[in-house]
N, C-alpha and C positions, 0 to 999 in steps of 0.2 A: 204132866199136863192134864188139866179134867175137860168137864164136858157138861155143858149145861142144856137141860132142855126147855122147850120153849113152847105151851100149847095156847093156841089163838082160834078165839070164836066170833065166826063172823055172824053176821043178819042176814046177808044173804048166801045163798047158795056160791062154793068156786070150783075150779076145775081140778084136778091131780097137778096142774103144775103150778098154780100159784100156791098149791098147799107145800108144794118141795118150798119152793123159792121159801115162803113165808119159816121152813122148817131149818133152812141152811142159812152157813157164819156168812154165804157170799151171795154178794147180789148183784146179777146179772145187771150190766152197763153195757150197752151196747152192743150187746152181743156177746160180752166178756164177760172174765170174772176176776174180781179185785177181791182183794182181801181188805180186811178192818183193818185200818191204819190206827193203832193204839192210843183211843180217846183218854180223857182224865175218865177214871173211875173211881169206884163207891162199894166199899167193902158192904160184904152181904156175908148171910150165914154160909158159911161153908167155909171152904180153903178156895174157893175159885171167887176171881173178882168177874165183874159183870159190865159189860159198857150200858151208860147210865144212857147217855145221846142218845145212842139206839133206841131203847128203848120208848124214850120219851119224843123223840121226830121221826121218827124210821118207820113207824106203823101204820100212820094216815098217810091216804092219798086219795087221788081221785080216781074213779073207773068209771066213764062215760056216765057221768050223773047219776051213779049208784054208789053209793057210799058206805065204808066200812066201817065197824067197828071195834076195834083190838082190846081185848083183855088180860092184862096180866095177871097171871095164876103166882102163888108162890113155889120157889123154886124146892124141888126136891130135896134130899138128902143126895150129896157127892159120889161119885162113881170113879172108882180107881181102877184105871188100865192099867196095865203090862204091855206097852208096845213094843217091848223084844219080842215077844212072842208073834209079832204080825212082819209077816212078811214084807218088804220094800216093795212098793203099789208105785203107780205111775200117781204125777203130783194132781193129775184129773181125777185119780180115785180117789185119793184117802181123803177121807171126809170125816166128819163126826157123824156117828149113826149107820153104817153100814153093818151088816150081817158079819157075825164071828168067823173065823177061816176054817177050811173044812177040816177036818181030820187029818185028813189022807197029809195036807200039807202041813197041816201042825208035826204030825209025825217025821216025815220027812225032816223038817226043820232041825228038831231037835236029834234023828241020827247023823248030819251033819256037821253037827258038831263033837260028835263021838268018833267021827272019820278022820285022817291025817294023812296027806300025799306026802311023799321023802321024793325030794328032785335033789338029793345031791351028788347025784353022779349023772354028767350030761356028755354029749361028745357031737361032733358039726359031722355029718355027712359030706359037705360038699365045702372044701375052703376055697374059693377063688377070687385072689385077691387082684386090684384092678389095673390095666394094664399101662402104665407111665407111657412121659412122654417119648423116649428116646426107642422103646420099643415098639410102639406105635407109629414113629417115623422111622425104624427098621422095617416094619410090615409091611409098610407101604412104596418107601424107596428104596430100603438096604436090600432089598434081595437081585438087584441085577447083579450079575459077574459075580456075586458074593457068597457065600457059604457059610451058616450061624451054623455056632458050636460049642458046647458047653463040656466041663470036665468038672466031675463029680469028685472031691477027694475030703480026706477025713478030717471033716471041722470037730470031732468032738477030742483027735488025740491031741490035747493041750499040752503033754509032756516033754519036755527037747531033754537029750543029754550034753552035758556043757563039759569040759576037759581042759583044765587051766595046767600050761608049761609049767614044768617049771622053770624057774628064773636065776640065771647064770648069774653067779658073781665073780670077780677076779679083783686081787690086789696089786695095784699099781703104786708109784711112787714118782712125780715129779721132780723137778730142780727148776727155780726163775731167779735171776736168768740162767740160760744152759750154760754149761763150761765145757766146748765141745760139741760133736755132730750129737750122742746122746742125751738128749735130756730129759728122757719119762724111761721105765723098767718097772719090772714085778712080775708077777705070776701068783696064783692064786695061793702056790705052798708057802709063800711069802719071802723065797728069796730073789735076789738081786737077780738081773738080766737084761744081757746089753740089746739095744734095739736097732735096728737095720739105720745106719745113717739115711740109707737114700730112699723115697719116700717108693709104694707103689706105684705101679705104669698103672693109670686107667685104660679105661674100654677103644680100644683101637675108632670107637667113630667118635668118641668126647673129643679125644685126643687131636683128630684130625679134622673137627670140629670147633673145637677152643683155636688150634692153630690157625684157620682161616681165618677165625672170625677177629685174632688177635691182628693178624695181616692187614684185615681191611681199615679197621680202626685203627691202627698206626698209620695207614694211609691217609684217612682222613684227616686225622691231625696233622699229617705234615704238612698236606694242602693249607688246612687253615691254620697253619701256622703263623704269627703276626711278629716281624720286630727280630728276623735273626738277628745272629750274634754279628759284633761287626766286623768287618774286614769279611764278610762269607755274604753272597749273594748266590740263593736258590737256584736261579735261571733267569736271565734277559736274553732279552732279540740280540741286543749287541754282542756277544757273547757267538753266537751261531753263526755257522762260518755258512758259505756261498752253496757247501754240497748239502745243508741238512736244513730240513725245517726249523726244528728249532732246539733248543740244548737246555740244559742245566749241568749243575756243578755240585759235585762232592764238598762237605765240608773238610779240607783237608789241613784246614788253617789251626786245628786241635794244637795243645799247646806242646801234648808228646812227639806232633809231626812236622812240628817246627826243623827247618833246616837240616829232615831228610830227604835223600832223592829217592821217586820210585825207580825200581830195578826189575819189575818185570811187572805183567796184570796177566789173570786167568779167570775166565769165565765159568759157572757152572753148566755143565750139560741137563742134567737132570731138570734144574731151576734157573732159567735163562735170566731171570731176574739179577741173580747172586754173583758178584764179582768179588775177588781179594786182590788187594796192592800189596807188596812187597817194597817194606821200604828202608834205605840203610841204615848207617851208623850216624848220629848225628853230627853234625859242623862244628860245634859248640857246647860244651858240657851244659848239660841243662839239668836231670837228674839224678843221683849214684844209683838209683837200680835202674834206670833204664838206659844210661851213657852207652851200657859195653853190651849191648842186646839190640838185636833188630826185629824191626814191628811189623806185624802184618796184621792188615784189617778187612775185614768180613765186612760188605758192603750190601746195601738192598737200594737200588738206584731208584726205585720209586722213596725212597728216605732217604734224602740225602744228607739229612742235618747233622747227622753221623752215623757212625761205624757201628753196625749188630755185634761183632764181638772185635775184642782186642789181643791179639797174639804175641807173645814174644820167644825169641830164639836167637842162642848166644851164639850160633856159628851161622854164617852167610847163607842167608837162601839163595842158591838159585834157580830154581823150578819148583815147580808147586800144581796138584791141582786136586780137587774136591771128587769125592765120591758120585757114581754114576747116576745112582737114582735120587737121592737126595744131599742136601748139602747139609750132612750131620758130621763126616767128617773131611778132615782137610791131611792133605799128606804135601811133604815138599823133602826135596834134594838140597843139601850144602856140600861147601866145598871142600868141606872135609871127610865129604864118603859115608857122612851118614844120612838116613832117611828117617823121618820125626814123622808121628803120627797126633793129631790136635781131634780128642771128640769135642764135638761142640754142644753136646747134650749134659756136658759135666754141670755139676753144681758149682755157681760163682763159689762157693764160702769155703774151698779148696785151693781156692788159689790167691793168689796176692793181691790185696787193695793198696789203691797208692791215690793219694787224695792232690788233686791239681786244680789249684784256682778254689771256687767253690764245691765243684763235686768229685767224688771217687769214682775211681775208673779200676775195673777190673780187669789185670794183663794175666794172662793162662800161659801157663807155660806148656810143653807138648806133655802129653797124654803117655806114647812112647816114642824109646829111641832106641834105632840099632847099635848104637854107642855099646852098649850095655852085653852086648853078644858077643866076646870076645871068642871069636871063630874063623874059619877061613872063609866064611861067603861074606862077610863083611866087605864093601869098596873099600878098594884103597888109593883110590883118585875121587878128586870131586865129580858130582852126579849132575849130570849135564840134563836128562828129562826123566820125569815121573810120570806116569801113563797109567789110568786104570783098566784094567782085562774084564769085562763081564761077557758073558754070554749066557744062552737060555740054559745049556747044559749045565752050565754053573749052578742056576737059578733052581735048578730041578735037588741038585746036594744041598746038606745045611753043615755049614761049617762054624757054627754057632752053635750055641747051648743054652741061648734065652731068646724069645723071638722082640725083638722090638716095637713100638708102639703101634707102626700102623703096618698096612699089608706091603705099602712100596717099603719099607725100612726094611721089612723082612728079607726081600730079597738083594735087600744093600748090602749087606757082610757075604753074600756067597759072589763073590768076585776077587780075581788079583790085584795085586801092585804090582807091575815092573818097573824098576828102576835101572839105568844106565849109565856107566861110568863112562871117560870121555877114553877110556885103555881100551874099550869094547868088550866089557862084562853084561850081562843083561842079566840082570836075579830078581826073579819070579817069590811078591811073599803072597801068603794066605792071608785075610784078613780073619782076626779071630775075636769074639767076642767073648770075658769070662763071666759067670752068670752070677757073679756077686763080687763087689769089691770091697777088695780088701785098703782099710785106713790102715792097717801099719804097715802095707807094704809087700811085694811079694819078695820071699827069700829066692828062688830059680829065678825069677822076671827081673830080671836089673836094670832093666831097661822101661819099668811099667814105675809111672808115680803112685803116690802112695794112695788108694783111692781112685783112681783107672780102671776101666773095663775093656778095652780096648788094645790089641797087641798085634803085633807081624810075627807070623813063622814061616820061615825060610820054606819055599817047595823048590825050585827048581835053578838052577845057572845056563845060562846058554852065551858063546863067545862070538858071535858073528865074526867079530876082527877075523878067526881062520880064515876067512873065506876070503880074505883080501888079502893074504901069505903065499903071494905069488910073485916067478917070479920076475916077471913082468915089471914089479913093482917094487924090489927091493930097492931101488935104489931110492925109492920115496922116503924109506926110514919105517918108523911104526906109525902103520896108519890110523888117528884119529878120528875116535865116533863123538858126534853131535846133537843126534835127535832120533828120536822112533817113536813111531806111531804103527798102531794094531787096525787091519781091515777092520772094519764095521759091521760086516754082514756074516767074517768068518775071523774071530780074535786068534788065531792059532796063527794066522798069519802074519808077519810082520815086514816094517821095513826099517832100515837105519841110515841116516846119513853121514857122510861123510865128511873128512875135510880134502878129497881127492876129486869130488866134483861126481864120485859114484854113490849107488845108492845100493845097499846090498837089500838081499829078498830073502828071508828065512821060513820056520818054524819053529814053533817051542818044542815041538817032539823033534826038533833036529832032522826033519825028514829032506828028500831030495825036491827042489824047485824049479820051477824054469817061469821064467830066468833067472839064474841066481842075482845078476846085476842090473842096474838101471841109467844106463850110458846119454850121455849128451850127445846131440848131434856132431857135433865135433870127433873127428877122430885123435886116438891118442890119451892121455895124461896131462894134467893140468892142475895146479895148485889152487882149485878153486872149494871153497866150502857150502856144502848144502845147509843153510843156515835153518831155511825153517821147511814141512814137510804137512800139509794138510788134506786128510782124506773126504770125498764127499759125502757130505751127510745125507742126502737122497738114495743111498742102493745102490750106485754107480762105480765100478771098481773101477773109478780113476783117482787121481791126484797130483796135486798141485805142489811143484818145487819150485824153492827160491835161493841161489845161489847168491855168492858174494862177489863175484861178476857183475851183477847186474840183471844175467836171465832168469827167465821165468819158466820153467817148463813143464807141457802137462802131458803126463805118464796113462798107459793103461797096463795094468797089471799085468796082461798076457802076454806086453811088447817089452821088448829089450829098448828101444828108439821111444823118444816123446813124439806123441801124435801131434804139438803143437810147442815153438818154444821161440818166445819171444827176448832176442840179445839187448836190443836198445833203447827199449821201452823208460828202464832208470836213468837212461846216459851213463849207462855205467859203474852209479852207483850200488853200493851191495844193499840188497832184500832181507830186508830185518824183521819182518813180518810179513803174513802171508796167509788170509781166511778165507773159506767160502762166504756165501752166504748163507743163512741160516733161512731164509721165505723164498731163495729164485736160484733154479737150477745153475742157470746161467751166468751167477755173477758173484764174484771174487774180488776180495780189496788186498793192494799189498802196501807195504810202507817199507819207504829206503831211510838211510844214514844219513839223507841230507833234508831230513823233517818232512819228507813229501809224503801226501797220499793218493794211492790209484787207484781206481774203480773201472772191474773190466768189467761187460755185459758182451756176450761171447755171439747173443742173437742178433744186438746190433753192428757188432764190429771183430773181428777175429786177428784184426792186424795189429790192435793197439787199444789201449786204457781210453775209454768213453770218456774221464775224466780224472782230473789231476788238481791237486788242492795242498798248497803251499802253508807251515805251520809256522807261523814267525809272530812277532819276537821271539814268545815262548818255544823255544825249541819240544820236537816230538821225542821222547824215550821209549815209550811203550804204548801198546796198542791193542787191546780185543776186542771183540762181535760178541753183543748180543742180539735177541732178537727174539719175538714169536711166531709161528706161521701159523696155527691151528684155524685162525679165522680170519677169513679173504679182508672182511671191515676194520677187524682190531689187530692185522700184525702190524709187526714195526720191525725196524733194524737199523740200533744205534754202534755208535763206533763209541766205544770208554777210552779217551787219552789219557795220557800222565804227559805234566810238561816238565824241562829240565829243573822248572821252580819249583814242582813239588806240587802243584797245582794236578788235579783230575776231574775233567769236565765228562758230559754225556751229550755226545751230538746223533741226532736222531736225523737218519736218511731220508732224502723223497721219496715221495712215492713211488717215483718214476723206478728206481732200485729199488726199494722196501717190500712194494704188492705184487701178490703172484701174477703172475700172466698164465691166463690159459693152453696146458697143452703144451707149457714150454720145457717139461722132461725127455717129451719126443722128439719134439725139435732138438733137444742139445743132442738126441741118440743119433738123428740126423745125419749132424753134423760131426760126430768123432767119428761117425760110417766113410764120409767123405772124406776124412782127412786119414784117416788109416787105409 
């Protein structure tokens, strides 16, 4: 940029500020100062162009009637600045025409630029960064009841150590389909090896977990069952006799139970639910394996549609009854002196399928038999009652060697069997489980099928009949036993009936008792049989005899005489059964030979049966009690018939008998106080 000067002579006299203004590019407007806005110009000697306008309007004017006159001079020779060398002026100084900068700041100038500051290493005194939301409303509300707390741990070690298994392999070997319980084997060295037919026990609560819930869900389907089969109705009102609210009916119209008759019924203890029928030989050839075989079936009367499993056994049942705590297995008496043991936990594909109609039905044969123990404790008369022995002392031994799936199974194998011939042997077995079965069979067990875990060993004989080898009695002949039943509260105990209208009193350690006998009011001897023998299941060491007279009498263990005995309650007829009940101290059902049933309640009446209920057409054969009491709202207590057709209904009691009564165990202690 240059710089032109400009010298102007006036006529008259002016002051130092019109001589600036007149010397300077800017002309005071109003007080301000504007810059030349870039006129066209007019090249002139030099390198610097010149505003022409200016020059030629810009220099006249008026001053209160004195008048100037402006001469232009020609312009000098050009003047070349360095304005690097001028320091940055405020835009009110830097002018054309001002004095050179001093030294001092010249100098300055240029050691600045010989100076160099190094900022490359910086660092923050104070980081504080700003407080969010969630801290801010901790400061404010979080601190009542509360207590902030930080843990400092090592964000920088980013190193983890990692440790990979290694990874098992084994060589295995399949077969589809199997030929046999085996079908997979191998081992890792790669030869052959047989594999356990039977599968692992799971976890004791899957186990008894899957089994409820399999329970419930069969239940429900039988409810909504749609469309039985025909000839089989579930349960109608019509059906339900005058003593019971209302009934339903086993399907026993099966094509294998065609035209047998039931020959006895037994209830589970353990599982009140669970009944088996015992049924004969059929009328009429119907299949070659099942003609010369007698059936018994495993029942769950809330399912009545049919039978939970299906038994078969080539010699006569006649007694039967299921294990104490669950109903896993079934044991029964025939007439030929042996005692058959049925697990019901076996695996169907062991035993015989036999296809009837559209579906296959699996019949089991026993599991074991004493058949096979050719020995002197063997019967050698038919076996009149089957009884299981448990007690806690039992309970406390393990007479097993594998424990079973849940905790009640467990203490299911540590109890006896007694079984009773009608000569008066009484033999004591073990029940024993082996802890692996064997498929081809045991060589010593001969009496174990092939694939069984389940077995009797003989522990003990005991002969009651001695105690009736008096002679008093000789001229009866040999006297015949009938039935025995074990105390409840002390199994060491026992009693046996007779066919002399006595009832002997023992123990298994053959110890001395009193009283040895159990005598009828009647004095003397008398050709009558104690047909059936029922202790109470409340705690109460009484019980209930049903002779074939027609009496009923009921016993307390510490009396020789019945504290009550009713002659003529049957008319006479003989006492073919004979139950408590299972929910009321008080009350006992018995059944005679001429289809009747009686129902005592001992609070209401003590002279005779509250009620009596006639079974016709269908004649009555057999008879058990089941029942719940656990819950005053949900017990119940049905009576299971068999009729002479082969028909098994379930008639469910009133209430009136069914529901507990308060307080009524005392009353019954009462009242055997009064009568003894």
């Amino acid at each position: 940029m240059t710089s032109r000067f400009v010298t102007e002579t006036m006529t008259a006299p002016t002051s130092w500020k019109q001589e600036r203004e007149l010397k300077s590019f800017l002309r005071p407007e109003k007080r301000r100062y504007k810059k030349f806005r870039k006129p066209l110009t007019q090249k002139t000697k030099g390198s610097a162009n010149c505003p022409a306008d200016w020059l030629r309007s810009r220099v006249r004017w008026r001053m209160r009637g004195t008048q100037r006159q402006v001469q232009t001079l020609p312009l000098p020779e050009p003047l070349f600045v360095e304005f690097s060398l001028i320091l940055p002026q405020p835009h009110a100084v830097r002018r054309v025409g001002l004095r050179p900068l001093s030294k001092s700041r010249m100098r300055s100038t240029r050691l600045l630029r010989l100076l160099d500051l190094d900022f490359s290493f910086t660092f923050s005194l104070l980081d504080l960064p700003p407080v969010n939301e969630y801290d801010m409303y901790i400061r404010n509300f979080g601190k009542k009841n509360t207590k902030q707390a930080y843990v400092q741990y090592n964000e920088d070690a980013v190193d983890r150590d990692v440790q990979t298994e290694e990874i098992e392999t084994r060589g295995v070997w399949t077969q589809h389909p199997a030929e046999g319980a085996a079908a997979s084997g191998g081992s890792g060295s790669g030869e052959l090896c047989d594999v356990a037919a039977t599968p692992k026990v799971d976890t004791p609560r899957l186990s008894s977990f899957l089994r409820a819930a399999c329970q419930v869900i069969a239940v429900l389907l039988e409810e909504d069952r749609v469309g039985p089969e025909p000839g089989w109705s579930p349960g109608t009102q019509d059906s339900a006799l005058p003593i019971s609210d209302r009934s339903s009916q086993l399907n026993a119209g099966l094509p294998f139970l065609q035209n047998r008759t039931v020959l006895c019924l037994c209830a589970s203890r353990g599982q009140r639910q669970m009944v088996v029928s015992v049924h004969g030989l059929p009328g009429a050839p119907f299949a070659p394996a099942l003609d010369n075989r007698h059936v018994l079936c495993v029942w769950d009367i809330w399912q009545p549609s049919g039978p939970q499993k299906v038994l078969v056994c080539e010699s006569k049942v006649t007694c039967c009854c299921f294990s104490p705590c669950k109903a896993f297995l079934l044991f029964a008496g025939t007439v030929h002196g042996s005692v058959v043991v049925w697990d019901l936990r076996e695996d169907s594909r062991i035993h015989r399928y036999v296809k009837l109609g559209d579906c296959f039905w699996t019949f089991r044969t026993a599991t074991f038999s004493t058949d096979g123990i050719l020995t002197s404790v063997n019967h050698c008369s038919p076996v009149q009652a089957v009884e299981p022995v448990s007690t806690s002392v039992y309970k406390k031994q393990s007479f097993v060697l594998s424990p079973f799936s849940t905790q009640e199974e467990m203490s299911g194998p540590s109890f006896h069997i007694a079984s009773l011939d009608e000569s008066g042997v009484l033999n004591v077995w073990v029940v024993v489980e082996l802890p692996k079965a064997d498929i081809a069979g045991s060589v010593s067990d001969l009496g174990l099928i092939p694939g069984g875990r389940v077995k009797l060993a003989h522990s003990a004989v005991v002969r009651p009949s001695d105690r009736l080898s008096h002679t008093n009695f000789e001229f009866w002949g040999a006297t015949q036993t009938l039935n025995v039943k074990f105390l409840p509260s002390d199994p060491s105990h026992f009693i046996v009936g007779t066919d002399v209208g006595l009832i002997s009193h023992g123990t298994r350690q053959d110890l001395k008792v009193s009283p040895k006998l159990y005598k009828p009011q009647q004095p003397g001897m008398r050709p009558v049989k104690v047909n059936v023998i029922d202790f109470s299941p409340f705690g109460e060491p009484v019980f209930l005899a049903g002779c074939s007279d027609g009496s009923i009498r009921l016993h307390q263990l510490t009396s020789e005489r019945p504290l009550l005995q009713w002659d003529g309650s049957t008319n006479g007829h003989a006492v073919t059964g004979l139950h408590w009940s299972l929910t009321r101290p008080a009350v006992f059902l018995a059944q005679d030979d001429a289809s009747y049933i009686y129902i005592w309640d001992l609070l209401e009446s003590d002279l005779g049966p509250v009620a009596k209920q006639l079974i016709s057409p269908d004649r009555l054969v057999a008879m058990t009690v089941v029942g719940e009491a656990e819950k005053a709202s949900g017990s119940f207590l049905a009576l299971v018939l068999a009729r002479a057709s082969g028909r098994v209904d379930v008639q469910y009691l009133k209430r009136t008998w069914a529901a507990p009564v308060a307080d009524e165990l005392r009353k019954l202690r009462l009242l055997l106080r009064e009568d003894l």
